[in-house]
PLY file of the C-alpha trace (Angstrom):
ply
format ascii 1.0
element vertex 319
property float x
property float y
property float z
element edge 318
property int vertex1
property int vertex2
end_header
102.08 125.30 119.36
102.40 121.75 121.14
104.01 119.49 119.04
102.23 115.88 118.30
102.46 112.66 116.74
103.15 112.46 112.80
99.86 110.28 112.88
97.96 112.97 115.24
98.87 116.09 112.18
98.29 113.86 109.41
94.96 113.24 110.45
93.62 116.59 111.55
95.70 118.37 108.47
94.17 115.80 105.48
90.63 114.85 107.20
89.69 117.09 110.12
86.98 119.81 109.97
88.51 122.10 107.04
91.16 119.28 106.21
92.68 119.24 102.73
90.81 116.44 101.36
87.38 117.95 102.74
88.31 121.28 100.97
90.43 120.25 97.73
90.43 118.13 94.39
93.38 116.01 94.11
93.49 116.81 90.45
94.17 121.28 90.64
97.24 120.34 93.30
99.22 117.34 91.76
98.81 114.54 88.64
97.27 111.00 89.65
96.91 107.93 87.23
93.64 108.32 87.47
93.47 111.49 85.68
95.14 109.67 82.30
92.16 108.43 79.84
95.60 105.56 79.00
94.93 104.62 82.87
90.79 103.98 82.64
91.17 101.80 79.57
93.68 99.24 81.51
91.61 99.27 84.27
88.51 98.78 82.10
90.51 95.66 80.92
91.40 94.64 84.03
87.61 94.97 85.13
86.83 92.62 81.83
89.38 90.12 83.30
87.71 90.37 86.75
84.34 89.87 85.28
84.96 87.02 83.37
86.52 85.02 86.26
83.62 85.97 88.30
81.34 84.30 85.86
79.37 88.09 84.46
77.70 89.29 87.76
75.00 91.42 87.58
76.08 93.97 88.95
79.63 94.04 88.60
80.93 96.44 91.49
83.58 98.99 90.82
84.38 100.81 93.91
87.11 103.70 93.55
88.70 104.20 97.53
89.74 108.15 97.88
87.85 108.88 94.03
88.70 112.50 94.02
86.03 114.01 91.84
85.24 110.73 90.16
87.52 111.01 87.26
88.46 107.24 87.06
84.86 105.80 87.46
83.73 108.85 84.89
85.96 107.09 82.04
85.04 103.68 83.24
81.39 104.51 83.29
81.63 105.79 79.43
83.14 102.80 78.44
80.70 100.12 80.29
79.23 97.85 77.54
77.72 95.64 79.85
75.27 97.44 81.50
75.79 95.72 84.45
78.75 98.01 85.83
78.11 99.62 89.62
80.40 102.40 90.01
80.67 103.73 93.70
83.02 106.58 94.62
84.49 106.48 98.06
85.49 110.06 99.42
85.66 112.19 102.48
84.61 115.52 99.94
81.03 115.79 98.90
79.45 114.84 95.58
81.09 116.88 92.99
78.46 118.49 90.66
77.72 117.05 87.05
78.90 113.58 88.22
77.25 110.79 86.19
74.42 109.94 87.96
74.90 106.04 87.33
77.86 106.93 89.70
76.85 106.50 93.69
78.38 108.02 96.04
79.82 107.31 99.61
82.13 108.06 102.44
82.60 104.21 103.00
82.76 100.89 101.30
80.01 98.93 100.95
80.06 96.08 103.06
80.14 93.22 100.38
81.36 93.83 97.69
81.31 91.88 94.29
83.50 92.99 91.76
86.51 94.93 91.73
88.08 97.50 95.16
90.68 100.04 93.60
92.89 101.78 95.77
94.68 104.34 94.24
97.58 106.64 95.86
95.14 105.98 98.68
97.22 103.85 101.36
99.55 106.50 101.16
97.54 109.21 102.83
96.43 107.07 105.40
97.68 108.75 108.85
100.37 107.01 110.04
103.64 107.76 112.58
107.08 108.69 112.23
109.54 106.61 114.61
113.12 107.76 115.03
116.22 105.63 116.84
117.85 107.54 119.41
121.51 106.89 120.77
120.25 104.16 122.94
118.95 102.25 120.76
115.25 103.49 121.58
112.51 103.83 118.96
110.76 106.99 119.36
107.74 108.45 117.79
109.09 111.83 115.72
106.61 114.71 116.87
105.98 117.72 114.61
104.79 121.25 115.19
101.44 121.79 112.92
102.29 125.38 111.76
106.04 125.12 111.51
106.54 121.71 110.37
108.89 121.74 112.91
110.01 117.98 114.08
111.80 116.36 117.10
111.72 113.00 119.07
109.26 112.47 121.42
107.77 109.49 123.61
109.13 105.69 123.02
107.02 103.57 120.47
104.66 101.26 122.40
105.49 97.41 121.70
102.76 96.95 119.06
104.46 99.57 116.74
108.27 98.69 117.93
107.02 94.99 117.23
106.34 96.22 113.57
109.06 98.60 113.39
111.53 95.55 114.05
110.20 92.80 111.49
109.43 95.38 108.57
111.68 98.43 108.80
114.39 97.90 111.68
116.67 101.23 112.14
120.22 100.47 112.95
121.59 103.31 113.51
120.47 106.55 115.79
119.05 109.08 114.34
117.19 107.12 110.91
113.84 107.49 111.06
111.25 105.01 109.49
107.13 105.27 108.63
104.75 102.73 110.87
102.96 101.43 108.04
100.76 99.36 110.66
97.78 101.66 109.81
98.34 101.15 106.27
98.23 97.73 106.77
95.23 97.99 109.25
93.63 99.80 105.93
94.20 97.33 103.60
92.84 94.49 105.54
89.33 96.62 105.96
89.26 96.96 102.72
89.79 93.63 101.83
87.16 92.27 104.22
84.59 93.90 102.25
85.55 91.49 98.71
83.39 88.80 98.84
83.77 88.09 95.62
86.58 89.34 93.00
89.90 91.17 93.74
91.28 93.93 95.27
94.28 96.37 94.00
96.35 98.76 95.87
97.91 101.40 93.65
100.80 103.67 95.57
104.44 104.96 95.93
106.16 102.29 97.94
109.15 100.37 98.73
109.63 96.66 100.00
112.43 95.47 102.08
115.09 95.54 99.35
114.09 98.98 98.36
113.60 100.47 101.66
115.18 103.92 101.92
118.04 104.70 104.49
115.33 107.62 106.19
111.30 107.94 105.88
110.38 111.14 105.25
106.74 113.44 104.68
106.02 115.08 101.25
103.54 117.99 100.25
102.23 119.13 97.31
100.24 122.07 96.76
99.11 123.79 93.19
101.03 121.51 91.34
104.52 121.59 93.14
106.54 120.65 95.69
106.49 122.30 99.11
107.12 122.40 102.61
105.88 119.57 104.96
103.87 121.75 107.15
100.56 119.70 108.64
98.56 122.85 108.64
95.77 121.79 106.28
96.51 123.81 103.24
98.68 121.04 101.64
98.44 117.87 100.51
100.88 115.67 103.06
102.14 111.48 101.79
104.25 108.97 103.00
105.32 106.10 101.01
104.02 102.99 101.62
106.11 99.38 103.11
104.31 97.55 100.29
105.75 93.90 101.61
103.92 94.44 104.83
100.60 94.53 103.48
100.24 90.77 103.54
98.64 90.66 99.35
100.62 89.49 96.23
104.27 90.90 95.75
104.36 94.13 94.75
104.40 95.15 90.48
105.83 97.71 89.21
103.27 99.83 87.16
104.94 100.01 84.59
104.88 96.03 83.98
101.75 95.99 85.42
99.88 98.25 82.62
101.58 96.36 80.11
100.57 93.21 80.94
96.84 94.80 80.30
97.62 95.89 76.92
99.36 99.28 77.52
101.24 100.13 74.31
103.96 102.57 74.58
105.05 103.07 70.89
104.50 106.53 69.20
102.51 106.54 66.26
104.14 105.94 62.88
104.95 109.82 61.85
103.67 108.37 58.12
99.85 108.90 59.47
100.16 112.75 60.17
100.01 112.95 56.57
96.97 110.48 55.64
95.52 111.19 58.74
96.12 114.66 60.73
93.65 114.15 63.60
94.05 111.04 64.32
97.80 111.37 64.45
97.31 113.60 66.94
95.01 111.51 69.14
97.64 109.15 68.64
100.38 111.36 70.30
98.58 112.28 72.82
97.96 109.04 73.59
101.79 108.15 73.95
102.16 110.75 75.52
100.10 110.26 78.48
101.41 106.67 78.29
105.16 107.86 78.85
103.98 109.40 81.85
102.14 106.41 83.20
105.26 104.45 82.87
107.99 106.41 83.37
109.81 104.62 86.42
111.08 108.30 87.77
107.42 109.63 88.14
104.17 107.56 88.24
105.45 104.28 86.80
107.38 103.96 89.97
104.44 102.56 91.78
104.05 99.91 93.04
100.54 97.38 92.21
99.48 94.67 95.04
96.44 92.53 95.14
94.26 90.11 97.27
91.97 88.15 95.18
88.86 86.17 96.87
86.75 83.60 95.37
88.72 83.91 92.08
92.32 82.52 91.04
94.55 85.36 90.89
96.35 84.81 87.51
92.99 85.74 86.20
94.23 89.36 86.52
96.90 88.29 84.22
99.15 90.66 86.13
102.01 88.47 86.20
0 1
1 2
2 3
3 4
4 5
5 6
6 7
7 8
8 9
9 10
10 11
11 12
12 13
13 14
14 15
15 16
16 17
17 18
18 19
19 20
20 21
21 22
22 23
23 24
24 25
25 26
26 27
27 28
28 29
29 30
30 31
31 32
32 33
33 34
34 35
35 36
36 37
37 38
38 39
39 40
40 41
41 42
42 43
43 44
44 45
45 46
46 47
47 48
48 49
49 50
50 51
51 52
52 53
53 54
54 55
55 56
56 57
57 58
58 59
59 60
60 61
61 62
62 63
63 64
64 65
65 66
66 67
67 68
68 69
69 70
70 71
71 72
72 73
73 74
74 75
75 76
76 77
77 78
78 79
79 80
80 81
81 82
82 83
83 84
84 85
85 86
86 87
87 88
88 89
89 90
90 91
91 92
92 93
93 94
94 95
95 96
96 97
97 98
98 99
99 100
100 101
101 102
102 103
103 104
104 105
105 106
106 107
107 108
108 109
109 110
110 111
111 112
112 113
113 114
114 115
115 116
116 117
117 118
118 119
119 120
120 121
121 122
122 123
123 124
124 125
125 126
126 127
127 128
128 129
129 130
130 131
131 132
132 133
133 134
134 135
135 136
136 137
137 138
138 139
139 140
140 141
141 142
142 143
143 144
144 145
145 146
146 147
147 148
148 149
149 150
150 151
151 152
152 153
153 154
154 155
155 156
156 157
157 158
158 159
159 160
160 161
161 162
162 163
163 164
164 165
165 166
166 167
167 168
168 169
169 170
170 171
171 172
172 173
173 174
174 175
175 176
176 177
177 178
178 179
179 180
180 181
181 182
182 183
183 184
184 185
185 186
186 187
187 188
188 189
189 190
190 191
191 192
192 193
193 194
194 195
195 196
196 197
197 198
198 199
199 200
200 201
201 202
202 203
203 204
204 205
205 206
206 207
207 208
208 209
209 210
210 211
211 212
212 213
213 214
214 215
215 216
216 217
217 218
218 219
219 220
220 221
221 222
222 223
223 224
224 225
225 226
226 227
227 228
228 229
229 230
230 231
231 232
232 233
233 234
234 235
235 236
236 237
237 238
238 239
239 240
240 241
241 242
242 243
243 244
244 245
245 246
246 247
247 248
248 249
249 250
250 251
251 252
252 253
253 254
254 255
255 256
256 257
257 258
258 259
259 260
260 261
261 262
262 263
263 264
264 265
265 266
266 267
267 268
268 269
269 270
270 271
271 272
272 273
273 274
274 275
275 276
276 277
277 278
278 279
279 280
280 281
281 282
282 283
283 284
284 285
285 286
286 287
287 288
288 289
289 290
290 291
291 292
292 293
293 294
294 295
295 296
296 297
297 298
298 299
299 300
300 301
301 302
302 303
303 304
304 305
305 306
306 307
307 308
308 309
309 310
310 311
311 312
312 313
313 314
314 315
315 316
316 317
317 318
């Protein structure tokens, strides 16, 4: 088969007719945040933040961007006390059945939005092109082979993406390769368009200028491992993210970020197993999924950004 643009397979393999994301859960091929109950209550707090800064709108919009089967905005919807929450779920896949029905449903973001934009592992599944350096000194988009996985150099960037190749992720010497997060940032700035009142949060794998990595390079995950980069459609396919290039706040680490909304790490005191069994074990379980939220190897290695509009942003108290 023809080999095409990184951008090109992405696209086709995650969103096209029969595309993973039309076809699969997130949750049955590899662990989110959003899937951790420790997750939904710092949001919810983060949400409390947001709606006290906004002054208690009614409603209060919570819109989830790539909401898998609605797992986040499920939690957050049981723990609404206002009764002024609007959960919308944005996804490609159709309504999952059983969803809360104070939970609408979309395939884009409402155009205004007051409240709160979450986007979560999102910007990193947003289609975007390899670039490689060859011994001239030429960027050149990296083409793959869809059922092999099967990569090589092809046509030179055009000036928009060498442009961003040279002021984000220059490549000094032939044969690096680097990720043209321009679509990423393209992403971003749609989404924030649609605040007009409140903040918006990217959630993601990523690296900034000081932490960019020698090479780029295409994961996939599939039933709950690790596999071959192959753009076929039966895999789940990311690239981390340039963070720094988004144009919001400096990137957070999640791991600060959760604790700054109240995240407590510490394992219960072993002294309650014996007063009280149950709760002990709620307890650990708890911790648990809290060592896994912050654990800087796995998914406390992301990276939190934000753009906040019509509100100050220490608000968020995320700093």
């Amino acid at each position: 088969m023809t080999r095409v643009r990184w951008s090109v397979a992405m696209r086709d393999a995650l969103y096209g007719p029969g595309g993973f994301y039309r076809v699969h859960a997130p949750a049955g091929h590899f662990a989110t945040s959003s899937q951790h109950p420790v997750f939904a209550a710092a949001i919810d707090v983060l949400i409390g933040r947001i709606d006290a800064a906004l002054g208690h709108p009614d409603p209060l919009m919570v819109v989830d961007v790539g909401a898998g089967s609605g797992e986040l905005l499920s939690a957050l919807t049981e723990r609404d006390r206002t009764g002024r929450l609007a959960p919308i779920a944005v996804d490609v896949r159709p309504r999952p059945a059983g969803l809360d029905a104070r939970i609408a449903w979309a395939d884009t973001v409402p155009e205004e939005v007051t409240g709160l934009v979450l986007a979560c592992e999102l910007l990193d599944v947003v289609p975007c092109d390899l670039a490689e350096r060859d011994a001239a000194g030429t960027y050149r988009y990296q083409h793959v082979d869809p059922e092999s996985g099967a990569t090589g150099p092809g046509e030179a960037v055009d000036r928009a993406d060498a442009r961003w190749l040279e002021r984000w992720w220059p490549l000094s010497e032939p044969g690096r390769v680097a990720a043209i997060g321009a679509p990423r940032d393209a992403a971003w700035t749609g989404l924030t368009g649609r605040l007009r009142r409140g903040a918006a949060v990217a959630i993601d794998y990523g690296h900034t200028r000081d932490t960019r990595p020698p090479d780029a390079w295409v994961a996939a995950f599939a039933d709950g491992r690790e596999v071959a980069p192959i753009p076929d459609g039966s895999r789940d396919l990311t690239v981390h993210v340039a963070m720094d290039s988004l144009g919001a706040e400096p990137p957070l680490r999640q791991r600060e970020a959760l604790l700054a909304l109240g995240v407590d790490g510490r394992r219960p005191d072993r002294a309650l197993a014996e007063r009280d069994p149950l709760t002990y074990l709620r307890a650990l379980g708890a911790a648990s999924s809290t060592a896994t939220l912050l654990d800087p190897a796995g998914l406390g290695g992301h990276l939190w950004t934000w753009r906040t509009v019509g509100v100050d942003g220490s608000a968020l108290g995320l700093r």
